[in-house]
VMD Tcl script that draws the C-alpha trace (Angstrom):
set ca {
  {3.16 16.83 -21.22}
  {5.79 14.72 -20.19}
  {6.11 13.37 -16.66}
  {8.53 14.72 -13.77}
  {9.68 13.50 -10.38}
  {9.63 15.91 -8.01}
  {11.31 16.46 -4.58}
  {8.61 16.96 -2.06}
  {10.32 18.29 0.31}
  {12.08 21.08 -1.63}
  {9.25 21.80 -4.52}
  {11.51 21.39 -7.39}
  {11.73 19.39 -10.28}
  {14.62 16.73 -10.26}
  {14.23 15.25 -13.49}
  {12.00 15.06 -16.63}
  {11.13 11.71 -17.97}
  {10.73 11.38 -21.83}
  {10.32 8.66 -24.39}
  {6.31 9.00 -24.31}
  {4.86 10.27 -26.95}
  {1.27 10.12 -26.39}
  {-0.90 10.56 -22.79}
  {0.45 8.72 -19.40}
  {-2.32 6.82 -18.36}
  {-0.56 4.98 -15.08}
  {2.32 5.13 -12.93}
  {3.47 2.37 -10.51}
  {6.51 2.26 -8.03}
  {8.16 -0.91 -7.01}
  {7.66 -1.94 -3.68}
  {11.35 -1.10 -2.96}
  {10.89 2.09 -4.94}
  {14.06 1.20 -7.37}
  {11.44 0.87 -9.75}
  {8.97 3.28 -12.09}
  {6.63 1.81 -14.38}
  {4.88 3.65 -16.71}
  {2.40 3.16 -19.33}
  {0.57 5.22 -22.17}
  {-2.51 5.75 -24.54}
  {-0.21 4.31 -27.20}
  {-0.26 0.70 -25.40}
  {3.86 0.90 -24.60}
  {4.92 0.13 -20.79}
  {8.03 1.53 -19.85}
  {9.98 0.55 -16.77}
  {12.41 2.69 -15.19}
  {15.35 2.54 -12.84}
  {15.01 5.50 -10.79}
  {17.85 4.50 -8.02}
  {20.16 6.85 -9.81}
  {17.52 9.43 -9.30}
  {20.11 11.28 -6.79}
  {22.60 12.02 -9.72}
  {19.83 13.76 -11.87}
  {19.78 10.58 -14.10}
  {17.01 7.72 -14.99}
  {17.38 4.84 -17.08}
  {14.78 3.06 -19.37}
  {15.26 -0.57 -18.18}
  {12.75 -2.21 -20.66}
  {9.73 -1.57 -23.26}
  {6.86 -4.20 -23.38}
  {4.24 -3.99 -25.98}
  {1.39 -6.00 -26.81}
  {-1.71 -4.65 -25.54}
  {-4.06 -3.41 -28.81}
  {-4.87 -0.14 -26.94}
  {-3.74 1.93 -24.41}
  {-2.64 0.57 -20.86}
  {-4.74 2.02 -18.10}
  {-3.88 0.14 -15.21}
  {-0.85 -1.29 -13.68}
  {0.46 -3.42 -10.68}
  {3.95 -4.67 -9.90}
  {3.72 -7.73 -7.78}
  {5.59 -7.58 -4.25}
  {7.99 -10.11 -5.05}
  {8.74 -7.88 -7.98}
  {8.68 -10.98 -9.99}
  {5.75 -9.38 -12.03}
  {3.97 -7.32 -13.72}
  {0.36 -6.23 -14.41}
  {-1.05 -4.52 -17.13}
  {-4.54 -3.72 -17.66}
  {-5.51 -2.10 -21.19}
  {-8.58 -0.40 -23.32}
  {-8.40 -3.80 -25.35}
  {-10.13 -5.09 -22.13}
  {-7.31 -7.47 -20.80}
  {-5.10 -7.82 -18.25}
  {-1.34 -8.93 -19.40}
  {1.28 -10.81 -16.49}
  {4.05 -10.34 -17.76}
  {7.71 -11.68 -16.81}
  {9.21 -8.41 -15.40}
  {13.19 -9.34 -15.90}
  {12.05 -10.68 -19.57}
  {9.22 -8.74 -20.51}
  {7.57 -11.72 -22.05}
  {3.68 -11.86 -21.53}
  {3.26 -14.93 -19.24}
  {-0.71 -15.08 -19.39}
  {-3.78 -12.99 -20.71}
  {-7.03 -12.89 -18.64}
  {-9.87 -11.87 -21.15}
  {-13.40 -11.30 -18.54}
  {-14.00 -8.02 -18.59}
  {-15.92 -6.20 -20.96}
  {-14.70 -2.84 -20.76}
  {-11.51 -0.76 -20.52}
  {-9.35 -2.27 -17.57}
  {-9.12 0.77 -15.22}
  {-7.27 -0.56 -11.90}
  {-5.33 -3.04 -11.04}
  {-4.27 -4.16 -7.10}
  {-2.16 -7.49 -6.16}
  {-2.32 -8.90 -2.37}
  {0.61 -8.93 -0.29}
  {1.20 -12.48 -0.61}
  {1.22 -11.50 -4.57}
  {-1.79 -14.70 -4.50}
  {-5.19 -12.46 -5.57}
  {-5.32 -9.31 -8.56}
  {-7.92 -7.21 -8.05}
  {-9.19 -5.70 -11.30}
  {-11.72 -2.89 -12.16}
  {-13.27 -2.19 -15.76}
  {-15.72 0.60 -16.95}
  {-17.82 -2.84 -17.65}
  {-19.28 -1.73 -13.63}
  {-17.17 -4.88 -12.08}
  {-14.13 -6.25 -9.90}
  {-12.55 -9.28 -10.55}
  {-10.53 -11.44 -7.92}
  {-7.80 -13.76 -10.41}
}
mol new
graphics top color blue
foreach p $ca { graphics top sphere $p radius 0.5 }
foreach p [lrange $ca 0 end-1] q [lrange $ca 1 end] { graphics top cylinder $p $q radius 0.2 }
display resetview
């Protein structure tokens, strides 16, 4: 099942997304909503540039790997600056969002990293793991 954006207003699909193969585990908008991030069972974040979402077209802006399982949680910080990744592997990857190189890993859960939530002064993550916890980083 692949994921669509849909027009809420009119009911009707205005585009298909592809280029995941395996389950969609979390989607995240930007906070100026330019932005789709997207990540899977297979571990692969996918961010999207959905501005041109009025011509019928998307564009894959980047692929970041390196989780060891799938990615089940995601935040984009408000400064759009970064991004948050929370995975089965039981970390939580910042990553540089313009380079998509992994800035820090935070390794204190012990369980699959199910939610992720940054502050609006992008200072605190929130995380929550099937380990029964929340962490403030």
């Amino acid at each position: 099942m692949l994921p669509k954006i849909w027009d809420v207003e009119t009911g009707k699909c205005l585009i298909t997304l592809t280029e995941h193969e395996n389950k969609i585990r979390a989607i995240a908008f930007s906070r100026d909503g330019q932005l789709l991030v997207r990540s899977s069972e297979d571990g692969i974040v996918k961010i999207w540039d959905i501005q041109l979402i009025k011509y019928l077209q998307t564009k894959c802006l980047q692929t970041i790997t390196g989780h060891t399982g799938g990615v089940w949680a995601l935040a984009i910080s408000h400064s759009q600056q970064l991004l948050f990744t929370g995975s089965q592997d039981q970390t939580i990857k910042i990553w540089d969002r313009e380079t998509g190189k992994c800035q820090q890993t935070l390794k204190e859960h012990h369980g699959t990293i199910t939610s992720l939530a940054i502050t609006q002064d992008d200072q605190t993550l929130i995380s929550g793991s099937f380990d029964g916890t929340m962490r403030l980083w």
